[in-house]
C-alpha positions in Angstrom: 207.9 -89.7 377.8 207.7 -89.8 373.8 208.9 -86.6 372.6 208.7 -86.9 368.9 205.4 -85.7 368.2 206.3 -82.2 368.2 204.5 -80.3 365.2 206.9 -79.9 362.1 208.6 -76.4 361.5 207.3 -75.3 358.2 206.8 -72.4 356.3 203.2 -70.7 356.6 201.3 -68.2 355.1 199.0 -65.8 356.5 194.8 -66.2 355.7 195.2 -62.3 353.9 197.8 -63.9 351.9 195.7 -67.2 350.3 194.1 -66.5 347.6 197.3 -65.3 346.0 199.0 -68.2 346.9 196.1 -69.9 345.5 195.9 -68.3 342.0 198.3 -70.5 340.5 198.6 -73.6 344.0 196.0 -76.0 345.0 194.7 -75.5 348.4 194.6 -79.1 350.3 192.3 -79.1 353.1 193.3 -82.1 355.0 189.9 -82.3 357.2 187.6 -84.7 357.1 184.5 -85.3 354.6 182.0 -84.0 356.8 184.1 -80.9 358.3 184.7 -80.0 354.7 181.0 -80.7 353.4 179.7 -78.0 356.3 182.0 -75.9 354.9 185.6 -75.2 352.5 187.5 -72.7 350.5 185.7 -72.8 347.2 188.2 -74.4 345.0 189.6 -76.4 348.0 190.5 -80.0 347.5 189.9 -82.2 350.0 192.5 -84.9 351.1 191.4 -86.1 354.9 194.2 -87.6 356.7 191.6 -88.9 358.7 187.7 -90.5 358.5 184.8 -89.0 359.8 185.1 -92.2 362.3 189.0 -92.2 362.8 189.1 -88.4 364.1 186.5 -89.4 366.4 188.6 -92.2 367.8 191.7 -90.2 368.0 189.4 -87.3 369.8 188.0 -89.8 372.2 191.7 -91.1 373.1 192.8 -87.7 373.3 190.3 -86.7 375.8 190.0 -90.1 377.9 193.4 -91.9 377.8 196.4 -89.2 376.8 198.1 -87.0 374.1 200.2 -89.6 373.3 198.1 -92.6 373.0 196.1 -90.7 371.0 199.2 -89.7 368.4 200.2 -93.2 368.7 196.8 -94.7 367.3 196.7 -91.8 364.6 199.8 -93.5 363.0 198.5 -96.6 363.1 195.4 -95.0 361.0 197.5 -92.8 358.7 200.7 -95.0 358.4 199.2 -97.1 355.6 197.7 -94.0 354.3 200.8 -92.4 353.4 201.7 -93.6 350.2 198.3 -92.9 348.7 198.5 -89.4 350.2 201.7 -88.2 348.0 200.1 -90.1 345.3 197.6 -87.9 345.4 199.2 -84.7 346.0 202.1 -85.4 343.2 198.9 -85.7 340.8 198.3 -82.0 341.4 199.3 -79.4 338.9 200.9 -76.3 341.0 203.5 -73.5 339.6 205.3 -72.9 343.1 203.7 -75.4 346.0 200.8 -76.7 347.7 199.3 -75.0 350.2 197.8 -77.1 353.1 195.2 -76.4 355.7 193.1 -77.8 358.8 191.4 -76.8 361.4 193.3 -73.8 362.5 196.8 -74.7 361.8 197.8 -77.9 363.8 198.7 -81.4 363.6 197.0 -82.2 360.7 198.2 -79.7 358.4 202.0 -80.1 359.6 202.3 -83.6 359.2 200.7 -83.5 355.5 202.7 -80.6 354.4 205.9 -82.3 356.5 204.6 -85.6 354.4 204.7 -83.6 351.1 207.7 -81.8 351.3 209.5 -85.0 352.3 208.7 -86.7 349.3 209.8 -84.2 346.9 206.1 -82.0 346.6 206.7 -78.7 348.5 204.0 -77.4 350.6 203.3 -74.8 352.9 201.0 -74.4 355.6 198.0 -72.1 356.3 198.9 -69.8 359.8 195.5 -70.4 361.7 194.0 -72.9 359.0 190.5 -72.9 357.5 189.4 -71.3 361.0 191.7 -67.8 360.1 190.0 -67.9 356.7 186.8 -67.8 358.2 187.9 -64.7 360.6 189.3 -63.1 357.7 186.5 -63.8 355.4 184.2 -62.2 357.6 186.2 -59.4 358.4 185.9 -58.4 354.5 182.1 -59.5 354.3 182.0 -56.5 357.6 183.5 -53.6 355.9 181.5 -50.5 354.8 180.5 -51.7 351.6 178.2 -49.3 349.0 175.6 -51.3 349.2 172.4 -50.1 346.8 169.6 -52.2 347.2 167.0 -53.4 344.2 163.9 -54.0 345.9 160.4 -54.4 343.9 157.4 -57.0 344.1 157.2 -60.6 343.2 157.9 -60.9 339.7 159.3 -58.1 338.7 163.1 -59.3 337.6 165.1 -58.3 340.1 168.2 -61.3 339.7 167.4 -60.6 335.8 168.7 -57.2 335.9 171.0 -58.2 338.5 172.8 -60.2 336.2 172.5 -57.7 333.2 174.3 -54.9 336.2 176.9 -57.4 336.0 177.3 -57.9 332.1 177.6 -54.2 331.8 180.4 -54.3 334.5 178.9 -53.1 338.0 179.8 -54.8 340.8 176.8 -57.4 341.8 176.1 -59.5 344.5 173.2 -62.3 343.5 172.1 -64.3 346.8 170.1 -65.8 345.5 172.0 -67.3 343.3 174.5 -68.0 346.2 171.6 -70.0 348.5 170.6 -72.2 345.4 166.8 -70.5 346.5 164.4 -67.7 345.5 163.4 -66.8 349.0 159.3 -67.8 348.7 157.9 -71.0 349.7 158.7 -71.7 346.1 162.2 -70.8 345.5 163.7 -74.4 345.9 161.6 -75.1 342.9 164.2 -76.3 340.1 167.5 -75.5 342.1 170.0 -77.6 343.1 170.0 -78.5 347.3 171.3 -75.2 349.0 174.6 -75.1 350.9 175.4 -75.2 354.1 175.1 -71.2 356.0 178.8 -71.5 356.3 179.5 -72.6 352.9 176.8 -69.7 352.1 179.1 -67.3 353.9 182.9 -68.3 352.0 181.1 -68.5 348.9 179.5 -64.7 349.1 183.4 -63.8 350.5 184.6 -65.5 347.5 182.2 -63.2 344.7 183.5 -60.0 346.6 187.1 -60.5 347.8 188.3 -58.7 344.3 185.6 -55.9 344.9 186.8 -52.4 345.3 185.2 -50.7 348.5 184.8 -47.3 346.9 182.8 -48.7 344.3 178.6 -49.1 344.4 177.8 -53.1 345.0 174.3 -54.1 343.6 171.9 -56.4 345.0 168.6 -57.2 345.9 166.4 -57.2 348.8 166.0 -60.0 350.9 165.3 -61.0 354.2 167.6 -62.2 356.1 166.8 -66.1 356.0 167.0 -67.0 352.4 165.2 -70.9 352.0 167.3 -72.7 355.5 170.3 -69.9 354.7 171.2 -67.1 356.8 173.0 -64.0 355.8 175.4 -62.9 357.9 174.3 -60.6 360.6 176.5 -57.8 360.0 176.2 -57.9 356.5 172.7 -57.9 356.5 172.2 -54.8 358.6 174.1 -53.0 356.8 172.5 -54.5 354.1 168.9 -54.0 355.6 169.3 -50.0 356.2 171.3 -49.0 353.0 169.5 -47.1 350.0 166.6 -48.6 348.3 166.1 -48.6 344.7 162.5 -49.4 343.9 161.6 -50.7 340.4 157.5 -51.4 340.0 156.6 -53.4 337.2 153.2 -54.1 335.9 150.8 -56.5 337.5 149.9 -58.1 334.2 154.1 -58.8 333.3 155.0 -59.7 336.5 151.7 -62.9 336.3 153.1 -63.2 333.0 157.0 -63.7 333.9 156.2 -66.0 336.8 153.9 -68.0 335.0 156.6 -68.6 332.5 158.7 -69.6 335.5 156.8 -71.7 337.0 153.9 -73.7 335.2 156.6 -75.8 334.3 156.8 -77.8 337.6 154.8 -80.5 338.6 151.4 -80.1 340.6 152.2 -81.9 343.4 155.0 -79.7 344.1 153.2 -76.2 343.8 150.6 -77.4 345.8 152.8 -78.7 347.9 154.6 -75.0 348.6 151.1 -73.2 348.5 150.2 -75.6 351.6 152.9 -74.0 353.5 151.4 -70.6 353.3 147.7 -71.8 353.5 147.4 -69.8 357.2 148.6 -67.5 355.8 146.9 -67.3 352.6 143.9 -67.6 354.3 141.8 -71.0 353.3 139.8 -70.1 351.0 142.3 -68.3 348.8 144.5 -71.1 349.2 141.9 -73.9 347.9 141.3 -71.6 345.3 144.7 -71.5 344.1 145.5 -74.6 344.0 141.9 -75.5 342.3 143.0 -73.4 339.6 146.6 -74.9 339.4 145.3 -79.0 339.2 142.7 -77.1 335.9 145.9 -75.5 334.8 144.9 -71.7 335.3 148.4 -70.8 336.2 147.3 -66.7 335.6 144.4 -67.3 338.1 146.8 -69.2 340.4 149.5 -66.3 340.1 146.5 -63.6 340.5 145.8 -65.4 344.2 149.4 -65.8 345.1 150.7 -62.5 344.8 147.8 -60.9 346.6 149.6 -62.6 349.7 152.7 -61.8 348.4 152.0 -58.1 347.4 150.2 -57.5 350.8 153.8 -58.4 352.6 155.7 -56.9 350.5 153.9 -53.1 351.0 153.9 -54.1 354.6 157.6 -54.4 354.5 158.5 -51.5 352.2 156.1 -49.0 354.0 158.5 -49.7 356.8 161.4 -48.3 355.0 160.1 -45.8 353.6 162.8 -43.2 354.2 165.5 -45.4 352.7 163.8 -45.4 348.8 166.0 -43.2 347.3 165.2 -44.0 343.6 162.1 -45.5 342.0 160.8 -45.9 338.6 158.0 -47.4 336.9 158.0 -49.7 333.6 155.3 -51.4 332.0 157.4 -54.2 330.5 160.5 -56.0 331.5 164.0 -55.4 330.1 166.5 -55.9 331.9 169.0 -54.0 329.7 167.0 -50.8 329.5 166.3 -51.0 333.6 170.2 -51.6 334.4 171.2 -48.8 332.0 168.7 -46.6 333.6 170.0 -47.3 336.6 173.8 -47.1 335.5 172.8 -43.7 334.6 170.9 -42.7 337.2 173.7 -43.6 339.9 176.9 -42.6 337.2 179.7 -40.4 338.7 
C-alpha cells in the first residue's frame, strides 16, 4: 500500500488569528476559480492547484476507484504545475510568510504550503481553511451588536447620510453598498453585478471585524433579501427588531433627489423594472408611469411610483411601530445637518 501521501506537518494558524497574519502576508487560497468566485477572503489571491475540471476528476476517482488512485492522478495534474506555482508565490511581497488555505484545511493547502516552504517561500497554513473563516466570520456577524436603524421612505437619503455618519466617525454598516443594489425593482440600475450571498456575508464580516461591540453601529432598514442577496438570518433579526430611527423628508425633495438619480438611465430599462411591479402597481398606474417616462415627465413618473412605494412602506413601518425610538422631520436634504442631529441626539 502507498504510504507517502500522508498530509505535510506544517505550522498553522487559527481562523481568529488571520487577519493579523494577513495585515502585512498574502492569503493564498489554493481552491479552484469557481469555489473561490462563490466566495473568498476579500483580499484573497487565488492560486488553484487544481481546474474547475481536474478537482472533479480527482473527486470522481476518489469516490469510484480509491484514495490512492486518486492522489496518484492529482500529481500527474499538479506535477507540471509546480514550477509555475512557486513562481507565482515568490512574486508575492510578504514581511514574515504566506499564509495558505483551502477548503477546511486538507490536502490542498499542505502540499502548496509544503511546496512553498521547500522552495525557499515560507508559508503556513490555515487550521480549518476558508470553511473556519466562514464559522468564525459568522460567529462575529452573530454577536449583540448596537444596532440603530435609519429607516425613512423612498428618497429620502438614507445611504447619503449613512456615509456622512461615517465621515464624522460613527461606526456604519451600508448594505447596500455591500449587495451592489438599492433594494427596489430599480436598484441594479447603474451598479456593478452583485456578489454572490456568501461573498455578501465575508464582505459585511470584513467592514465590521475592527468594530468595537460597545459602540452604536448605523445602518439602514432593509428587508431581508436585498436584489438576489440575503442577509444573514441572525443578523437580520437582530437587525429587524432593534431601534428605529425615522427621518421623513419632503414629498417634493424626495421626487426631486430621485429624479436626479434616475432620469439618467435609459427608457427601456425603467420600463423594464416598472413591468415587474405592474400587479402590483395596479395597471393603470403602471401604463401611466411609464407613458410619462417614454414623454420624459420623470416628476409625474416618480409622483406614480412612490404612491406604490409609500403605501408599502407605511404598511411596513406601522408594524413596528413600538421600535421608532427617534424621528424627525426636514424639509430639505443634508446629509451633514441630519447626521449631526443624529450624532447629538444619540451622544453619551
Amino acid at each position: 500500500m502507498l504510504t507517502l501521501f500522508n498530509k505535510p506537518v506544517l505550522n498553522s494558524i487559527e481562523p481568529n488569528e488571520l487577519l493579523k497574519h494577513i495585515e502585512h502576508n498574502p492569503l493564498v487560497d489554493v481552491r479552484t476559480p469557481a469555489e473561490f468566485a462563490q466566495g473568498h477572503v476579500p483580499g484573497a489571491i487565488n492560486i488553484p492547484i487544481f481546474s474547475n475540471n481536474e478537482r472533479a476528476e480527482v473527486g470522481t476517482l476518489y469516490k469510484q476507484v480509491s484514495r490512492n488512485e486518486a492522489m496518484l492522478r492529482a500529481l500527474d495534474i499538479v506535477g507540471p504545475k509546480m514550477a509555475g506555482f512557486v513562481r507565482q508565490a515568490s512574486n508575492l511581497s510578504y514581511r514574515d510568510k504566506l499564509v495558505v488555505h483551502c477548503w477546511r484545511g486538507g490536502m490542498r493547502s499542505a502540499s502548496m504550503a509544503w511546496l512553498f516552504n521547500t522552495a525557499g517561500v515560507p508559508a503556513e497554513t490555515v487550521s480549518g481553511g476558508y470553511k473556519g473563516f466562514r464559522r468564525y466570520a459568522a460567529s462575529i456577524l452573530g454577536q449583540s451588536w448596537k444596532f440603530k436603524v435609519i429607516t425613512s421612505c423612498t428618497g429620502s437619503g438614507k445611504t447619503e447620510l449613512l456615509l456622512k455618519l461615517k465621515e464624522l466617525g460613527e461606526q456604519v454598516v451600508d448594505l447596500e453598498g455591500l449587495a451592489n443594489h438599492k433594494g427596489s425593482v430599480f436598484g441594479g440600475l447603474g451598479h456593478a453585478p452583485q456578489p454572490t450571498t456568501e461573498q455578501f456575508e465575508n464582505n459585511l464580516f470584513w467592514v465590521m471585524k475592527d468594530f468595537d461591540i460597545g459602540r452604536t453601529v448605523w445602518l439602514e432598514d432593509e428587508s431581508m433579501c436585498i436584489g438576489h442577496v440575503f442577509i444573514p438570518q441572525n443578523f437580520y433579526s437582530r437587525m429587524h427588531f432593534s431601534p428605529l430611527v425615522k427621518i421623513d423628508l419632503a414629498l417634493s425633495e424626495r421626487i426631486e433627489r430621485l429624479v436626479g438619480e434616475y432620469a439618467q438611465f435609459k427608457t427601456v430599462e425603467l420600463v423594464h423594472a416598472i413591468s415587474k411591479i405592474t400587479k402590483r402597481l395596479g395597471g393603470n398606474n403602471a401604463k401611466s408611469a411609464v407613458q410619462a417616462i417614454e414623454e420624459g415627465n420623470f416628476h409625474e413618473a416618480t409622483r406614480i411610483l412612490l404612491w406604490y412605494y409609500d403605501k408599502a412602506y407605511n404598511r411596513s413601518i406601522d408594524e413596528r411601530q413600538d421600535l421608532v425610538e427617534y424621528e424627525k422631520s426636514y424639509d430639505r436634504f443634508d446629509a451633514e445637518v441630519i447626521a449631526n442631529d443624529l450624532i447629538h441626539r444619540y451622544k453619551k
